[in-house]
C-alpha positions as CSV (number, residue, x, y, z in Angstrom):
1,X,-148.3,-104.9,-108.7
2,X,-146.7,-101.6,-108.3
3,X,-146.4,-99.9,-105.1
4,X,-148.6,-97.0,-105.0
5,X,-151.0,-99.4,-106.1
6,X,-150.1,-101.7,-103.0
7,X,-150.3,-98.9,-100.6
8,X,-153.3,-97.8,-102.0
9,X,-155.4,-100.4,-101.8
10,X,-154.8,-101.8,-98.3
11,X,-157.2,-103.3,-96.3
12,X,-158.6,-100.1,-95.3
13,X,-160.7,-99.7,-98.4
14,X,-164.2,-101.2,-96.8
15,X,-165.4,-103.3,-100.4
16,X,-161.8,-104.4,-101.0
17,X,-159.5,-106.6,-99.2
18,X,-155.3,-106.7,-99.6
19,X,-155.9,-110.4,-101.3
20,X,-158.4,-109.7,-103.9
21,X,-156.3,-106.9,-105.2
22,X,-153.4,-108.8,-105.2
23,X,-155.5,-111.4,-107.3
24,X,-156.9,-108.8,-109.3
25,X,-153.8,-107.1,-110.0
26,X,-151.0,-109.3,-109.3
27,X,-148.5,-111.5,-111.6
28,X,-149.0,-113.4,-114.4
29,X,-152.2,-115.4,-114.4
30,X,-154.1,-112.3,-114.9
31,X,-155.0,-111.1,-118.6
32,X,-154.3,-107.9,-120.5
33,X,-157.4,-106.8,-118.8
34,X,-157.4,-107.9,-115.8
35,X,-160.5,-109.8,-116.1
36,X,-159.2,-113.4,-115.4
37,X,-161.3,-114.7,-113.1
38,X,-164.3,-112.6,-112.9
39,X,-165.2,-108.7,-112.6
40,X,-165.1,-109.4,-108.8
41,X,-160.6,-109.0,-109.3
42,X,-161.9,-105.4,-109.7
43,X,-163.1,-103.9,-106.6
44,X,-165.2,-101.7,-108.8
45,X,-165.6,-102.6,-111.8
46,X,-168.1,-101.0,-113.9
47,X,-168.3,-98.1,-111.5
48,X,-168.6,-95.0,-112.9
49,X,-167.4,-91.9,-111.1
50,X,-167.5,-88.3,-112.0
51,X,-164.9,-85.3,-110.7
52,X,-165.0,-82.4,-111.1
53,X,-161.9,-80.0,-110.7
54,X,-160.7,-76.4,-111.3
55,X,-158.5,-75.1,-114.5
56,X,-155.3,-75.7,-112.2
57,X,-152.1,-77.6,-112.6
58,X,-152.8,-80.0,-110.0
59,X,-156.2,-81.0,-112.1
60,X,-153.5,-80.8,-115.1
61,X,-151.3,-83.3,-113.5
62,X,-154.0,-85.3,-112.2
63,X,-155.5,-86.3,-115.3
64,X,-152.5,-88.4,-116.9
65,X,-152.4,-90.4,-113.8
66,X,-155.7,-91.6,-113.9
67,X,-156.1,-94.0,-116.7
68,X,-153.7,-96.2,-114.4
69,X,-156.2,-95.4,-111.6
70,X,-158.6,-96.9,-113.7
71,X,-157.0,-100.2,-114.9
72,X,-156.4,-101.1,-111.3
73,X,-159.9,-100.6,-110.0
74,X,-162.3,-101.4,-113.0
75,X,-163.9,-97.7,-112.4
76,X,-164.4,-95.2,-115.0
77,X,-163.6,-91.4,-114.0
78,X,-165.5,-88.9,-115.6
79,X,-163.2,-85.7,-115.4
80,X,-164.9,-82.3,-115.9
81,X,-163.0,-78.8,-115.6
82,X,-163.9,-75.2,-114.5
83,X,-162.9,-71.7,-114.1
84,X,-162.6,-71.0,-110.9
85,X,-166.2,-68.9,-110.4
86,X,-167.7,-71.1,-113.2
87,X,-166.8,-74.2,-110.5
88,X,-168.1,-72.7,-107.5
89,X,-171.4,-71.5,-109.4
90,X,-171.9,-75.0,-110.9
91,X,-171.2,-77.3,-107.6
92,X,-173.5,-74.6,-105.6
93,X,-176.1,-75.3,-108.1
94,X,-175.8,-78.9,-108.3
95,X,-176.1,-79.5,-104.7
96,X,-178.9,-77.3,-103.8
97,X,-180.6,-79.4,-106.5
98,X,-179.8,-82.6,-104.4
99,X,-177.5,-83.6,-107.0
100,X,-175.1,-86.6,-106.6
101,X,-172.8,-85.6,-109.4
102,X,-170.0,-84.8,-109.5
103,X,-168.9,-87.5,-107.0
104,X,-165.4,-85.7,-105.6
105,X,-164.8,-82.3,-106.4
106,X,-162.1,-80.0,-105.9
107,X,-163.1,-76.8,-103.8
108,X,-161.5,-73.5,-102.1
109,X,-161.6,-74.6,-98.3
110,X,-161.5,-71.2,-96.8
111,X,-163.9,-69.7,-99.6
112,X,-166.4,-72.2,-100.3
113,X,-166.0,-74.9,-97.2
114,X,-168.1,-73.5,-94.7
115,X,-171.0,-72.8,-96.9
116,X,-170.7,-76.3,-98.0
117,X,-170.2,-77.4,-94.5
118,X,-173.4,-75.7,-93.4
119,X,-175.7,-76.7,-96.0
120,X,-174.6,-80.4,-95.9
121,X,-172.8,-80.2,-99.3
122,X,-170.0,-82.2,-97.7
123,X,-169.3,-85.7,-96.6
124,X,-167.6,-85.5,-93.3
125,X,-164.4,-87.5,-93.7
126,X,-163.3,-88.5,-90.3
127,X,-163.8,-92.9,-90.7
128,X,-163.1,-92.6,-94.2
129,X,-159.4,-91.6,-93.1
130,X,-158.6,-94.2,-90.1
131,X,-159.9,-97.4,-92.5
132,X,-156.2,-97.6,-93.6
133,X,-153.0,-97.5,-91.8
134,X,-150.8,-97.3,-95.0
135,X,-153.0,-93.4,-95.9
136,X,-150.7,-92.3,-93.2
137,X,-153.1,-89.3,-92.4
138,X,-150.9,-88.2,-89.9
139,X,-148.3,-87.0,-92.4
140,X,-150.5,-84.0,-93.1
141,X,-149.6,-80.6,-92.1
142,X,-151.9,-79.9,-89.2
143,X,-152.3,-76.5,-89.9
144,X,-153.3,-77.3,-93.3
145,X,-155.6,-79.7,-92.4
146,X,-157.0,-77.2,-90.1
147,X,-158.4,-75.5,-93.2
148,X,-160.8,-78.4,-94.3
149,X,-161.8,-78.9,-90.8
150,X,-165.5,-77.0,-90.2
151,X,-166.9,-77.6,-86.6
152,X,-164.6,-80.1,-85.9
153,X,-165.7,-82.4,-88.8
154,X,-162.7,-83.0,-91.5
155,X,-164.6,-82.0,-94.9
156,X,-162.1,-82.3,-97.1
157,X,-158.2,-83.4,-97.8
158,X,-155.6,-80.5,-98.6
159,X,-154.2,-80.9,-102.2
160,X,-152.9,-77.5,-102.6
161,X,-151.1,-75.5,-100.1
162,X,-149.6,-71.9,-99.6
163,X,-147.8,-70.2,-96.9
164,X,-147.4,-66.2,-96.4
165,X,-143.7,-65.4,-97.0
166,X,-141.4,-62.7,-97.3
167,X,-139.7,-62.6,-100.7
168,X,-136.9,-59.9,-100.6
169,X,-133.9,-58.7,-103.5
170,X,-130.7,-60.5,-102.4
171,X,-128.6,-58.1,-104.2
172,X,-129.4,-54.4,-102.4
173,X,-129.8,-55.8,-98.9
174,X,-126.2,-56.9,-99.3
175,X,-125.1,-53.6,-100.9
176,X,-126.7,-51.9,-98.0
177,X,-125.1,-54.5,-95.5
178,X,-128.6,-55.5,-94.1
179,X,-129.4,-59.0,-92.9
180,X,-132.7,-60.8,-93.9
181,X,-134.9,-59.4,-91.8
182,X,-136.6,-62.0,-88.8
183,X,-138.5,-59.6,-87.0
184,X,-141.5,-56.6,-88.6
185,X,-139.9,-54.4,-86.7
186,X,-136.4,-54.8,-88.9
187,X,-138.7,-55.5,-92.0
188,X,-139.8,-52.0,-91.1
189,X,-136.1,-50.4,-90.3
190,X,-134.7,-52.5,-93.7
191,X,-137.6,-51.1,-95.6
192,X,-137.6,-47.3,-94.6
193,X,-133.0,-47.8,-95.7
194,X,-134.1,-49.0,-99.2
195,X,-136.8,-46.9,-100.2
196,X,-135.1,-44.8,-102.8
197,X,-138.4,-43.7,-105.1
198,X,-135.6,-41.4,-107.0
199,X,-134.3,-44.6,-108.2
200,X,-137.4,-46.5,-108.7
201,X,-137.1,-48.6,-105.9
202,X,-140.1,-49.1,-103.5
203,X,-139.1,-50.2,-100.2
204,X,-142.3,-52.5,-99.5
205,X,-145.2,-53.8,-102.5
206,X,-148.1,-56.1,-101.4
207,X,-151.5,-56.6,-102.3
208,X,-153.4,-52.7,-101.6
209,X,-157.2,-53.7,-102.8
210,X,-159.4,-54.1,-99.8
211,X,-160.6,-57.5,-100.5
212,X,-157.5,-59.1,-101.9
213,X,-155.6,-57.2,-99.3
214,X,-157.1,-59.3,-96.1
215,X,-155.5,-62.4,-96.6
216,X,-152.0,-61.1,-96.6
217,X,-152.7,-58.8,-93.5
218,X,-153.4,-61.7,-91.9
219,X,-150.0,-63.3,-91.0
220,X,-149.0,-59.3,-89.4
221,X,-152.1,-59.8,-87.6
222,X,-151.5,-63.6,-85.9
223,X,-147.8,-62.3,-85.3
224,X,-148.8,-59.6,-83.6
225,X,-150.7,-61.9,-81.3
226,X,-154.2,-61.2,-82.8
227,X,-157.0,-62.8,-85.3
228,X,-160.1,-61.8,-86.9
229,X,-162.5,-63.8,-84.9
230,X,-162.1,-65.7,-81.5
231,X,-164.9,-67.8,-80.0
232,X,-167.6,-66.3,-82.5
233,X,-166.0,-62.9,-81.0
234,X,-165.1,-60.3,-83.7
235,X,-161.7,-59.6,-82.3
236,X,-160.6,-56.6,-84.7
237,X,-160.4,-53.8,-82.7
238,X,-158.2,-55.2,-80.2
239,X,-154.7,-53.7,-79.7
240,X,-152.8,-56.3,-81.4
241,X,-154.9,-56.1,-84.5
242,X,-154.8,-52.3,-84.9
243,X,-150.9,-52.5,-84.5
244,X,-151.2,-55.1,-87.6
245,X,-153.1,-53.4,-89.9
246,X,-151.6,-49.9,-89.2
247,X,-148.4,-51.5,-89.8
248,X,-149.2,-53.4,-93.0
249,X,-151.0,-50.0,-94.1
250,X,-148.4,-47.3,-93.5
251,X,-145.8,-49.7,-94.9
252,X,-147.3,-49.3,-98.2
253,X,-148.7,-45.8,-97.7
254,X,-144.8,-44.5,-97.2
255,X,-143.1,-46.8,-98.9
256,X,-145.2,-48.6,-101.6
257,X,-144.9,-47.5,-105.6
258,X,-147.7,-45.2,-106.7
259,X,-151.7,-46.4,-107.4
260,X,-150.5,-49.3,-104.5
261,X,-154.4,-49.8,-103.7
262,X,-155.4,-50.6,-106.9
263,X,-153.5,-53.7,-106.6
264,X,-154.1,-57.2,-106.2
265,X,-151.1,-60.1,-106.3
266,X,-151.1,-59.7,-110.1
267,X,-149.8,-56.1,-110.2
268,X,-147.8,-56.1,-106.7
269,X,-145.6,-59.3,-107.8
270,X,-145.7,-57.6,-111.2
271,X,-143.8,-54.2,-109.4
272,X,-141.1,-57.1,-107.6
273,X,-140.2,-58.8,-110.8
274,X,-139.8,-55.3,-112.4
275,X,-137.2,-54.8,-110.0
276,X,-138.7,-51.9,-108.4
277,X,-139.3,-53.0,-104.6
278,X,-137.0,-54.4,-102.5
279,X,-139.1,-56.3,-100.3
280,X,-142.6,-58.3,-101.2
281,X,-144.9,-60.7,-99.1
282,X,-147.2,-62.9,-100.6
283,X,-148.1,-66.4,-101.3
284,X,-145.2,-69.3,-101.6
285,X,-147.2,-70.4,-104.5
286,X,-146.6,-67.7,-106.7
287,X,-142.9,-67.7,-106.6
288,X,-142.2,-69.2,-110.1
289,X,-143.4,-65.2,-111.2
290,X,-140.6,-63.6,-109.2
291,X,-138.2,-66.7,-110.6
292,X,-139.0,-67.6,-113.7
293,X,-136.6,-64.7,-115.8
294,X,-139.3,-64.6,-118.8
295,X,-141.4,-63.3,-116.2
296,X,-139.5,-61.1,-114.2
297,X,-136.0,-58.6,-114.7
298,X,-134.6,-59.9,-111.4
299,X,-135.1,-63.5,-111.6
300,X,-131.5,-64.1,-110.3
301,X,-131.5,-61.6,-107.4
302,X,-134.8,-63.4,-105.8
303,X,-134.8,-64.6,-101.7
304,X,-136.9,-65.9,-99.6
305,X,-137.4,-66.0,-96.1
306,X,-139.9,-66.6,-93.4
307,X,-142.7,-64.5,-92.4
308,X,-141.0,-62.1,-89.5
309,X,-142.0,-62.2,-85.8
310,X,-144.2,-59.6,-84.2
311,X,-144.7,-59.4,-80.4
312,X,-146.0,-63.1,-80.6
313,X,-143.6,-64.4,-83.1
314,X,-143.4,-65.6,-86.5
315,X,-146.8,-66.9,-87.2
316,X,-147.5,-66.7,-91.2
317,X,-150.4,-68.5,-92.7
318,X,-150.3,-71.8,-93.9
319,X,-153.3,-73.3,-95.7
320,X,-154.8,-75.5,-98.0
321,X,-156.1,-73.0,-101.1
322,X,-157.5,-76.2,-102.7
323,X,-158.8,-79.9,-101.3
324,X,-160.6,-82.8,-102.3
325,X,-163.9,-83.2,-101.1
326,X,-167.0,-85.7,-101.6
327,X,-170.6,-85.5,-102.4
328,X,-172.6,-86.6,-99.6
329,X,-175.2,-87.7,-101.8
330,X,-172.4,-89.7,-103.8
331,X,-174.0,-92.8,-105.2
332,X,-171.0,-94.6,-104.1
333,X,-169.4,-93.3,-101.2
334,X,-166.5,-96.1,-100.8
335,X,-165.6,-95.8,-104.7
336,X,-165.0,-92.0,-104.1
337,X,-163.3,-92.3,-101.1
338,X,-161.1,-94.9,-103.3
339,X,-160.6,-92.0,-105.9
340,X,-159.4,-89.3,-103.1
341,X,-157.8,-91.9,-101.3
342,X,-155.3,-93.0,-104.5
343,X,-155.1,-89.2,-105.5
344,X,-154.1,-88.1,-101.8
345,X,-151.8,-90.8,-101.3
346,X,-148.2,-90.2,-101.1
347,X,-147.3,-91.9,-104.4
348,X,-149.7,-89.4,-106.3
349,X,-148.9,-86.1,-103.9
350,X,-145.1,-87.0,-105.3
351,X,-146.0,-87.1,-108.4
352,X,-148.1,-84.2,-108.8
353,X,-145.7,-82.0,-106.4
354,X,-142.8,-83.0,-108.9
355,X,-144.9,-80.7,-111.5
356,X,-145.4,-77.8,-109.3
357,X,-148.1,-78.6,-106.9
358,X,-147.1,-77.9,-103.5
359,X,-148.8,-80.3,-101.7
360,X,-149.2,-81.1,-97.6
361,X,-147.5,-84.2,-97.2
362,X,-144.6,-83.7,-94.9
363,X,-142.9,-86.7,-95.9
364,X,-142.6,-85.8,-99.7
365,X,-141.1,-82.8,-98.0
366,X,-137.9,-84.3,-97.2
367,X,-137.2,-86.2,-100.1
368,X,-135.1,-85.0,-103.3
369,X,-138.0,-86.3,-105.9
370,X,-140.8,-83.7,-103.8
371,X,-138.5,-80.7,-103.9
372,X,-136.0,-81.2,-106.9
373,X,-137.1,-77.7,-109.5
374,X,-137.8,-75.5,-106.1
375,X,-135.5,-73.2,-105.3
376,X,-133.6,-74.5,-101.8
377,X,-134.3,-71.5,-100.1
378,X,-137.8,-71.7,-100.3
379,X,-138.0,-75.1,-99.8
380,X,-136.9,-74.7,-96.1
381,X,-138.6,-71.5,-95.5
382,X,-142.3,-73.8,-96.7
383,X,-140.5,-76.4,-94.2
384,X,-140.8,-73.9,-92.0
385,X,-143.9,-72.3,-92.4
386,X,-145.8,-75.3,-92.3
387,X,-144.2,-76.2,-88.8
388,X,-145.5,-72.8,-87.6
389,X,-148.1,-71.7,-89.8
390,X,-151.9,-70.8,-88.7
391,X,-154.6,-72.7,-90.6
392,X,-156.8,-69.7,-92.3
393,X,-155.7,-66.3,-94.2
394,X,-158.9,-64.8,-93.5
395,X,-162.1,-65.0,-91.3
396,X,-163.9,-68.2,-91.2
397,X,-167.4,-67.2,-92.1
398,X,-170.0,-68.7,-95.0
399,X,-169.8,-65.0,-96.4
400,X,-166.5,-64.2,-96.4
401,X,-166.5,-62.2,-99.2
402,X,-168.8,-59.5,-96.8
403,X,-165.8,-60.1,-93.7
404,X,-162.9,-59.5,-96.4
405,X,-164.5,-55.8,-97.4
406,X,-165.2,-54.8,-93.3
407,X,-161.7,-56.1,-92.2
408,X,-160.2,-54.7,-95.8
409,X,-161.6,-51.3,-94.9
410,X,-159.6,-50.8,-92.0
411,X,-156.4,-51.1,-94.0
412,X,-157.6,-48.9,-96.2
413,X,-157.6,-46.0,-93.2
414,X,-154.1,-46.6,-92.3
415,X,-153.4,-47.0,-96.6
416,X,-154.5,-43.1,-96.7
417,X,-153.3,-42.0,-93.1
418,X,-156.6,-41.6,-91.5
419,X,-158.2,-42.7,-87.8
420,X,-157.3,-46.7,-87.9
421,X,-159.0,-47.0,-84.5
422,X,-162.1,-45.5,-85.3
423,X,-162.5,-47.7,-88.3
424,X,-161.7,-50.6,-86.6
425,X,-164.4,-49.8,-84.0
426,X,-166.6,-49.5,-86.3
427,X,-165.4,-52.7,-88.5
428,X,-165.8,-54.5,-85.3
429,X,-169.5,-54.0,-85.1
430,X,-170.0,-55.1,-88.5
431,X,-168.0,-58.2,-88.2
432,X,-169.8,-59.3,-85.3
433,X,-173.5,-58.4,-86.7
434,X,-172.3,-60.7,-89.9
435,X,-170.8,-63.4,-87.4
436,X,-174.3,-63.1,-85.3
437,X,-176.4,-63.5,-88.4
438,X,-174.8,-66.6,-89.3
439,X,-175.3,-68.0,-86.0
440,X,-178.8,-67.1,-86.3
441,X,-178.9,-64.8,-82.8
């Protein structure tokens, strides 16, 4: 039996013990199809289960595993595939009905997961995880595991992950003698020396829409010390915060490339692979478009580096933008568990990571097979991140979409040089009325 398959299925799987799979699965006694000696080899066998996941890679390199999935356990997977706003639309639909398809699903933690959460959409994972030693749950990143947490219940399993970085063009800080920048205050300095519009170089591009804008604020807000909410407080007037977002807005009000807040990730990595800014933050998981040289003019010139420290350090973001979570009116609760179990586990997160999918194991981390077609660089400033990362890029709230316009607003002030503080004031009240009505006060 191989030794994923070993791992896998451990005694920790309730319907299953360590001897029956071995039976089931084991050496040569057993038939082509694994039926010598009953159905019961098979610790499911004739199961059917049905998961739903987004048009993404990791659903991409998900699916060619799973035939092997189902030899080993007699279950039939049922894999179905969505946009992303198709996928939310149909799973809210489904489970408002009482649905108990699809059985596992994949979801956006910090969009969808408290909604979910809330309306008991989700089966809180918390025994499923301690059944089996050899899961190893503890070789998550905390921080990204923070993200499927709601109200202290663990809702879901992180299968994607992203950090905030700093991506920055090797070639003119070294002509202009300047060292990678570790704090925002020589990110500033560095940027202000670079910005030669004359010459078509921007000394800072990031996201400028409101919306899209907020989750990149975010890691200059927790560096500066602050966060968007604190104890069901709206916390976005403080001092810390208005340093943040004044910072994050004048840098691409001076020194960001014309029609800057019109643009979401698309358009601001588009101006860094054109080779027209020197210095970029973003998501890790978007580096291939700053890499790849099909995609972008300076593929070769291309560093990375770790969010820099503000007056409380170097705190970027790092969450899980996609997990695994189940149905709590799955049919068959231990036979999904067995699914996200086998496709969480560390054989399948190696796997699935060796294709792109920058997963939250930290043990595939530090192995060549997890990291071998990432760029060295980035791979220790993710290392990194996740060691010091925060577990959400925006506020935590069922309507976040609403919280990502008010706290996106503020920006905009700073984005066109008008009274940040006043806006924040004002943003504050908002925040705290949506924050209130979702607490029912």
């Amino acid at each position: 039996m191989k030794r994923m398959t070993k791992k896998m299925f451990s005694a920790g799987l309730v319907t299953v013990t360590a001897a029956s799979m071995l039976a089931g699965c084991g050496g040569g006694s057993a038939t082509d199809n694994g039926k010598e000696g009953g159905s019961a080899a098979k610790p499911f066998e004739g199961k059917k289960l049905t998961v739903v996941t987004a048009n993404h890679p990791w659903g991409e390199a998900i699916k060619p595993l799973i035939p092997e999935f189902e030899k080993e356990t007699g279950m039939k997977v049922d894999v179905q595939s969505y946009f992303e706003d198709q996928l939310t639309q149909k799973l809210t639909v489904q489970f408002t009905s009482g649905s108990a398809t699809p059985d596992v699903f994949m979801y956006r933690p910090l969009q969808e997961g408290k909604q979910f959460a809330k309306n008991g959409f989700v089966q809180p994972l918390d025994e499923y995880v301690k059944k089996d030693p050899n899961y190893n749950f503890d070789d998550f990143s905390k921080s990204a595991i923070g993200s499927t947490t709601v109200d202290g219940k663990l809702t879901g399993i992180p299968v994607i992950t992203e950090q905030e970085i700093l991506y920055y063009r090797k070639d003119l800080l070294q002509q202009a003698g300047i060292a990678v920048p570790k704090t925002i205050d020589e990110l500033v300095a560095a940027v202000k020396k670079l910005h030669d519009p004359s010459k078509e170089i921007y000394g800072f591009v990031a996201r400028g829409q409101q919306s899209p804008l907020v989750t990149q604020v975010s890691s200059f807000l927790y560096s500066e010390g602050g966060d968007f909410i604190k104890d069901d407080k709206a916390t976005v007037n403080t001092p810390e915060a208005i340093k943040a977002f004044s910072t994050y807005g004048s840098l691409l009000k001076d020194y960001g490339p014309p029609g800057v807040m019109n643009m979401a990730w698309t358009q601001a990595m588009g101006i860094f692979a054109q080779g027209k800014a020197a210095f970029y933050t973003d998501a890790s998981a978007i580096y291939n478009n700053a890499t790849d040289p099909s995609k972008s003019k300076v593929a070769d010139k291309v560093g990375f580096a770790v969010f820099p420290a503000g007056a409380a350090g170097a705190k970027p973001y790092n969450i899980t933008s996609w997990g695994l979570a189940m149905n709590a009116k799955a049919a068959n609760k231990d036979a999904a568990w067995a699914f996200m179990q086998w496709a969480t586990s560390k054989d399948i997160v190696m796997k699935t990571q060796e294709k792109g999918n920058t997963g939250a194991r930290a043990s595939i981390w530090n192995t060549e097979e997890g990291v071998k077609g990432l760029p060295a660089e980035l791979v220790n400033v993710i290392k990194e991140s996740s060691k010091i990362g925060v577990d959400h890029d925006r506020p935590v709230l069922i309507n976040v979409g609403e919280a990502r316009d008010i706290v996106g607003g503020i920006v905009l002030k700073a984005m066109l040089g008008e009274d940040v503080k006043a806006q924040a004031e004002k943003a504050n009240k908002d925040l705290q009325a949506l924050i209130d009505k979702e607490k029912g006060k």
